[in-house]
C-alpha atoms as an extended CHARMM CRD file, in Angstrom:
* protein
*
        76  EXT
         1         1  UNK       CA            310.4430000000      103.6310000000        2.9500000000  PROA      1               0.0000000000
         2         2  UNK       CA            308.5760000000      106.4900000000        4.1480000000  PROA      2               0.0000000000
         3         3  UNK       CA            310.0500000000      108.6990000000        1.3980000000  PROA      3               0.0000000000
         4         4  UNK       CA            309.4460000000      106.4570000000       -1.5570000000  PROA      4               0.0000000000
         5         5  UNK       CA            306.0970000000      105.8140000000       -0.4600000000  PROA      5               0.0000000000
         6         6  UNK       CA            305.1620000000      109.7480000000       -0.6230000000  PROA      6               0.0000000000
         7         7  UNK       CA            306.9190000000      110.1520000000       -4.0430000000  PROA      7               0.0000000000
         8         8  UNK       CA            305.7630000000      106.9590000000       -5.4310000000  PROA      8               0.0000000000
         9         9  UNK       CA            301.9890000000      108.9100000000       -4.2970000000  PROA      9               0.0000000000
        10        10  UNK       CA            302.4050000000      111.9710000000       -5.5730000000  PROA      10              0.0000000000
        11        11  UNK       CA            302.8310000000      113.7760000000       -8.8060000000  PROA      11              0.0000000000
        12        12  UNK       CA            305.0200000000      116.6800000000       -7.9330000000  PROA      12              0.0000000000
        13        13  UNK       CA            304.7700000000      119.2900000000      -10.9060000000  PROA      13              0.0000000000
        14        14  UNK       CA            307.7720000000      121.4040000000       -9.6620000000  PROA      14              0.0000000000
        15        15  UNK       CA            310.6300000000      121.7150000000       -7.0440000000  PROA      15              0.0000000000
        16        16  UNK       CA            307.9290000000      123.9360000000       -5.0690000000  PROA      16              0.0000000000
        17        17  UNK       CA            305.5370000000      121.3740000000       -4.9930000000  PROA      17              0.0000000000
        18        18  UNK       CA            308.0640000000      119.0210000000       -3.7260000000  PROA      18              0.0000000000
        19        19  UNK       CA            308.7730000000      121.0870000000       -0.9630000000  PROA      19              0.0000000000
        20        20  UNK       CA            305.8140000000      120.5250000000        0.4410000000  PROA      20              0.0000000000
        21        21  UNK       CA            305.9200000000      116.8990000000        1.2580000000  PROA      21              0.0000000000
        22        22  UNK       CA            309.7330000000      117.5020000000        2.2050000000  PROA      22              0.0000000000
        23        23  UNK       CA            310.2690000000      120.6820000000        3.3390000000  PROA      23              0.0000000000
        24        24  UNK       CA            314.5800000000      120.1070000000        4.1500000000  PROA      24              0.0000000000
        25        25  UNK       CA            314.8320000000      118.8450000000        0.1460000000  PROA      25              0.0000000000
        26        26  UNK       CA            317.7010000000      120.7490000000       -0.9050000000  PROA      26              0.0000000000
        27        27  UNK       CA            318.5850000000      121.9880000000       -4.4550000000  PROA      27              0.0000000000
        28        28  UNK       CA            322.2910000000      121.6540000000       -5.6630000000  PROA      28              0.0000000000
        29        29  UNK       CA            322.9840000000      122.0840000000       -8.9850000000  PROA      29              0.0000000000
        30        30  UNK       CA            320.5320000000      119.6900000000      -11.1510000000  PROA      30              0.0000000000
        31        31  UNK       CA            320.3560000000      117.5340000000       -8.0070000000  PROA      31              0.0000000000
        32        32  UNK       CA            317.7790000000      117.3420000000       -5.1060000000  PROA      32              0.0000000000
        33        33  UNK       CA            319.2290000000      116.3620000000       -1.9450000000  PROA      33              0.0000000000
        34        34  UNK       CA            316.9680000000      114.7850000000        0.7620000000  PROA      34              0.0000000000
        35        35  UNK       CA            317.8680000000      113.4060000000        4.7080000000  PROA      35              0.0000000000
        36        36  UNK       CA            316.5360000000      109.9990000000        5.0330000000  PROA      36              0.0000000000
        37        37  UNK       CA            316.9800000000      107.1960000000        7.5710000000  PROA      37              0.0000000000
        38        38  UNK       CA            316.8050000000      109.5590000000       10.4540000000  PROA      38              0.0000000000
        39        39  UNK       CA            318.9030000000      112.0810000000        8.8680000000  PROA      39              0.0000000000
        40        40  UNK       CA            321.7940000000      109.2110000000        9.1280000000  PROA      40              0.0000000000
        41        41  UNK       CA            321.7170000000      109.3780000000        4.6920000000  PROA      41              0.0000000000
        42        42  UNK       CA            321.8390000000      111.6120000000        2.2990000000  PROA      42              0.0000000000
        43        43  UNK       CA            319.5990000000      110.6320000000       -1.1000000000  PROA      43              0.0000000000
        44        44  UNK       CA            320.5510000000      112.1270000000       -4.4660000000  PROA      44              0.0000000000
        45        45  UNK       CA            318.3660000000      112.1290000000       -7.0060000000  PROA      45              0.0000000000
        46        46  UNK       CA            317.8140000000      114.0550000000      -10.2040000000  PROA      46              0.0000000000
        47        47  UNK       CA            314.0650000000      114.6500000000      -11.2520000000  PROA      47              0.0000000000
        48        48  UNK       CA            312.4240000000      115.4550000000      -14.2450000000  PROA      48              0.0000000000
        49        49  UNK       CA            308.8490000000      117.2210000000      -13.2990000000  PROA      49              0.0000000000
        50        50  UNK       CA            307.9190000000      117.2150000000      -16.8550000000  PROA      50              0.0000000000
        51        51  UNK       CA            308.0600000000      113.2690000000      -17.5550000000  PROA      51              0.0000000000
        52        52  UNK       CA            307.1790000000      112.1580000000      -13.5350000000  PROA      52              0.0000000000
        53        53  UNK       CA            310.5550000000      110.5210000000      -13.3860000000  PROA      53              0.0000000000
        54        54  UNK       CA            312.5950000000      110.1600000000      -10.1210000000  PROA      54              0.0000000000
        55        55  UNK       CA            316.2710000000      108.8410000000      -10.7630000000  PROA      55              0.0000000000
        56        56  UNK       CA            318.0290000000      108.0880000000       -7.7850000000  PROA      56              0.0000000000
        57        57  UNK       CA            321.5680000000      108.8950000000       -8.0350000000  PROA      57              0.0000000000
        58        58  UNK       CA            323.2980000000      108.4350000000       -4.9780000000  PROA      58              0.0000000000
        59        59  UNK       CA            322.5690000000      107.2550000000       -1.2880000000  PROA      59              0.0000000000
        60        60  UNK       CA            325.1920000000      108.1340000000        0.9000000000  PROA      60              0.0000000000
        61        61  UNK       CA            325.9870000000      108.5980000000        4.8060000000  PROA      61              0.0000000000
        62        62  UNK       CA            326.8300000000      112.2650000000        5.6950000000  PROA      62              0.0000000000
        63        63  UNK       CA            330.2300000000      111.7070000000        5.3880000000  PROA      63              0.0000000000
        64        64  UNK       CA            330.4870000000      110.4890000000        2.1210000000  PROA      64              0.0000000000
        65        65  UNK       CA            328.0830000000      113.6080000000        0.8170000000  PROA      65              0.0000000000
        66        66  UNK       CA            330.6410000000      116.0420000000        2.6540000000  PROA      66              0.0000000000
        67        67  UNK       CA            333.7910000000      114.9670000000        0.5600000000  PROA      67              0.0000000000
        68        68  UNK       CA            331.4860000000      116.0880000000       -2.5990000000  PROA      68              0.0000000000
        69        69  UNK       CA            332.8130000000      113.4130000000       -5.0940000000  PROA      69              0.0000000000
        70        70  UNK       CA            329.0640000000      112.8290000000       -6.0020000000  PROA      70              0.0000000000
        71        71  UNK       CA            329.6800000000      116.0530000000       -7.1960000000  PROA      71              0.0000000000
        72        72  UNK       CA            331.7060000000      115.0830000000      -10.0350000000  PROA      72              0.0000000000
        73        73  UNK       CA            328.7510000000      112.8450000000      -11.6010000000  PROA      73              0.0000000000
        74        74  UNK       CA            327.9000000000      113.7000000000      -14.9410000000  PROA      74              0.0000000000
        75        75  UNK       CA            325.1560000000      111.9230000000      -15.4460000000  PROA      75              0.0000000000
        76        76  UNK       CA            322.1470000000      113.8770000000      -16.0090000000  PROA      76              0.0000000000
């Protein structure tokens, strides 16, 4: 909750920005990785800074994030 409430706040203009707010946000390819849930999850979500859209893409436990099939998603 605490990490939708921050996005769903703020207008983040570039993965810089969103740094910021969540300083452990990772960047792999065209995704953004962030811990949630205590760091128990992994969130996956793909976001276009020019249109102020969040998708989310994935929400996995860290063992589902370390096999890497989310990898293989397509979907931009």
């Amino acid at each position: 909750m605490r990490w939708f409430k921050i996005v769903q706040k703020t207008e983040f203009n570039s993965f810089t920005e969103l740094r910021k707010a969540f300083p452990s946000a990772d960047k792999v390819d065209q995704w953004i990785i962030f811990n949630i849930g205590g760091n128990k999850y992994r969130l996956i979500v793909s976001i276009h800074f020019n249109r102020v859209k969040v998708y989310i893409r994935h929400v996995l436990t860290h063992s589902e994030y370390d096999k890497g099939d989310w990898k293989n998603d397509t979907r931009n």
